[in-house]
N, C-alpha and C positions, 0 to 999 in steps of 0.2 A: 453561489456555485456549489453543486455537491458531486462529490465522486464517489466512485465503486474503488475499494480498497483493497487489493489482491497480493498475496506474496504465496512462493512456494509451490508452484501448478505442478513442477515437475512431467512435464511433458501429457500432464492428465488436465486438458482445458474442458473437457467436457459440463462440470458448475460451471466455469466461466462464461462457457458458451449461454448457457443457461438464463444464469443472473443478468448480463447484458441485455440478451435478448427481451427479458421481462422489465427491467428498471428501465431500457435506453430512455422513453420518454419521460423519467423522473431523473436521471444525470447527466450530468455537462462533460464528466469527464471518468477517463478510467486513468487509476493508479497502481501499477506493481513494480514489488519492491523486491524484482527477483527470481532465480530459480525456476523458470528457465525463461531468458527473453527471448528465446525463440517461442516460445508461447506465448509471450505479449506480443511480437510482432505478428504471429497469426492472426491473435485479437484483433491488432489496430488494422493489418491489412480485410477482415474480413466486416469489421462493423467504423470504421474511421467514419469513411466515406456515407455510407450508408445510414447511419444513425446522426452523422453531424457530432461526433462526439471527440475531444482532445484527449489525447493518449501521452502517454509519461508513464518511462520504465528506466529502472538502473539494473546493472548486472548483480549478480551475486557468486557464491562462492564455485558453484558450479557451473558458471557463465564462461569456460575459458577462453575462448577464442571471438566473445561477442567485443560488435566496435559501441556501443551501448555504453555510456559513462556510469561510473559507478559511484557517484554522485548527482543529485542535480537539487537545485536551489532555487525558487521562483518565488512571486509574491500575488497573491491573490487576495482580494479586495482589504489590503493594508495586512495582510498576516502573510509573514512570511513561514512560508513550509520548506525543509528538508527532508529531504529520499534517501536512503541508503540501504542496501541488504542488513548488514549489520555484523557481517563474520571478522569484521576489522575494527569493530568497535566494542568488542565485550557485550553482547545484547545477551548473551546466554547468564550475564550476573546480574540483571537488572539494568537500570534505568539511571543507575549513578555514573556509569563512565559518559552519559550521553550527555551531559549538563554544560558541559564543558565545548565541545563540537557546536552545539546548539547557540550558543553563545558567541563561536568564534562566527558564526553563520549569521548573526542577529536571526534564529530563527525560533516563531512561536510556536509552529508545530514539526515533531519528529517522524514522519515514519519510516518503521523499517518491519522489517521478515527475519528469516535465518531459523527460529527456534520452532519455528513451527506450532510456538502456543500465543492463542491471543494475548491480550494488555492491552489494556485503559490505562493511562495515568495523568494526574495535570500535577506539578509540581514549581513552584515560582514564576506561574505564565506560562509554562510551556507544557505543552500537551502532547505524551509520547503515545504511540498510537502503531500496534503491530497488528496487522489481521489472522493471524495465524496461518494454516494453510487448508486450501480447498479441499485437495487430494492426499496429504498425509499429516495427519493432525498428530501430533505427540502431546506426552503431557498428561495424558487422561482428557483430551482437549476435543472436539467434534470439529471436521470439516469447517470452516468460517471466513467470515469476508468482514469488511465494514465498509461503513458509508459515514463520510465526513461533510459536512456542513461547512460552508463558511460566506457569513453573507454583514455584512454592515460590520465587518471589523472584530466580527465575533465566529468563533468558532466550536463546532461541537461534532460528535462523534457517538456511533453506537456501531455496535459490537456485535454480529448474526452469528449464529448456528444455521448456516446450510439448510439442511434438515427441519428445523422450525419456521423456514422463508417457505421453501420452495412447496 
């Protein structure tokens, strides 16, 4: 299975529109972790159906009034993945307060948004995994998404700049 990794559109889907439209026939599924799920539900409402593709969104800090859980927890081909924004987990200190959450979840991959800068990291099995954001990059960080892999029990991930995809 691989998905399109999104967090952070801030009401700007325009890349998303984009990326979807050009990968639909290379992923299974879209992932955002956030900010604004009114954006992701434009997404899922405009390409769901149309592409055949599974949609999975949690709220985030600025999601107030969304009915959108702000967690969610599934298992794909033996790896189990969790979602989160990340404004109630410390993401903006690293990747140490998540070890812990990740565990109480048995989960071997994390992701989440919030900081608006990407991160790669595998650390004891588990593999935290932010995309940055499409529309407002901080950090010194570019526009970004990823795409996550996971297929026989293994799992992997890479990290785009926007701008070196499209």
């Amino acid at each position: 299975m691989r998905y399109l990794v999104l967090s952070d559109t801030h009401n700007n889907i325009t890349a998303a529109r984009d990326l979807i439209e050009q990968l639909h026939d290379r992923i299974d599924g879209v992932l955002h972790m956030g900010d604004m799920v009114t954006d992701f539900n434009k997404l899922k409402n405009m390409y769901q159906d149309r592409y055949g593709l599974a949609f999975a969104g949690v709220c985030g800090n600025c999601d107030l009034f969304s009915t959108e859980p702000d967690t969610r927890c599934f298992t794909v081909e033996g790896r189990r993945v969790l979602m989160f924004h990340g404004h109630q987990h410390g993401v903006k200190y690293g990747t140490r307060y998540l070890k812990e959450v990740a565990e109480e979840n048995k989960a071997n991959i994390v992701l989440f948004g919030h900081t608006h800068v990407p991160l790669m990291e595998e650390a004891e099995g588990i593999l935290y995994l932010n995309p940055g954001s499409l529309s407002e990059p901080r950090g010194g960080s570019r526009a970004g998404f990823a795409l996550l892999e996971i297929e026989k029990g293994k799992a992997a991930a890479v990290l785009y700049k926007y701008e070196d995809f499209c």
